[in-house]
N, C-alpha and C positions, 0 to 999 in steps of 0.2 A: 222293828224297822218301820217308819213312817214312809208312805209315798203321797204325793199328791200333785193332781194333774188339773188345771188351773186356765182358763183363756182372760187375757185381757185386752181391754179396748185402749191404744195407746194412742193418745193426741200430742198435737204440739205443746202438752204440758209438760217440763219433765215427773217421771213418779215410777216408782221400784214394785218389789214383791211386797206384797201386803200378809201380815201376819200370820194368816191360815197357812202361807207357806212357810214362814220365817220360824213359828213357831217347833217344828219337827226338826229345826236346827240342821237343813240341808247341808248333804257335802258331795252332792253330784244336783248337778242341773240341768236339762236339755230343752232348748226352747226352739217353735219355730215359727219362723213370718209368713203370716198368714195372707194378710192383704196389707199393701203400703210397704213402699221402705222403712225403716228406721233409724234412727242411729242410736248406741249405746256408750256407756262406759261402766267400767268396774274397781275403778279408785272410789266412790261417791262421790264424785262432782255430777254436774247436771251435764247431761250433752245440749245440744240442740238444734236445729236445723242444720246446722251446717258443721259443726263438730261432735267430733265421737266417730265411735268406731261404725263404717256405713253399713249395714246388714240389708240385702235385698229381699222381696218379698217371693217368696217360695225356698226360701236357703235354714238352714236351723245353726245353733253354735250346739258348745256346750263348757260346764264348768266343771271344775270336780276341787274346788279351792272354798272352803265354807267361806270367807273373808269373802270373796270375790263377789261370790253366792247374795251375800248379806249386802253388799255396798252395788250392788247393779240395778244401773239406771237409764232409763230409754226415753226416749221421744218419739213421734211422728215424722221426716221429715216432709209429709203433707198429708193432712185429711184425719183418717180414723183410722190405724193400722189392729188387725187383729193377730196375736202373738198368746200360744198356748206353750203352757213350759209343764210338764213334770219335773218334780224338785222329790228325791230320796234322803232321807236322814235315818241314822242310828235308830 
């Protein structure tokens, strides 16, 4: 069983898990915002300021859907938001 516990620095760019996670082949996820709102989505599309699902900053989600897992993508909705996730796989 892989775990791995991750912070990222999310701008108004949209951009996912980077391979250090992706590679353990996650199927539970838990993230949380750290500073800055967000917004997300988990089809792969890009969210961006003003669409996706709106996550506030001190709130966490979680996934448990590897699909989900692999295709989740965030934005900033302003500034530098920091967002730490542990991702578990097999």
């Amino acid at each position: 069983m892989g775990i791995v516990r991750k912070s990222y620095e999310v701008t108004t760019v949209p951009s996912g898990l980077d391979d250090a996670v992706l590679s353990i082949n996650p199927t539970t996820c838990f993230f949380s915002v750290e500073t800055q709102d967000i917004r997300f989505s988990y089809d792969g599309t890009d969210p961006s300021s003003s669409e996706g699902h709106l996550q506030f900053a001190g709130t966490t989600a979680s996934f448990t859907r590897s699909a989900h897992i692999r295709n989740l993508r965030w934005v900033s909705v302003t500034g530098t938001a920091k967002v730490t996730i542990t991702a578990e796989g097999p």
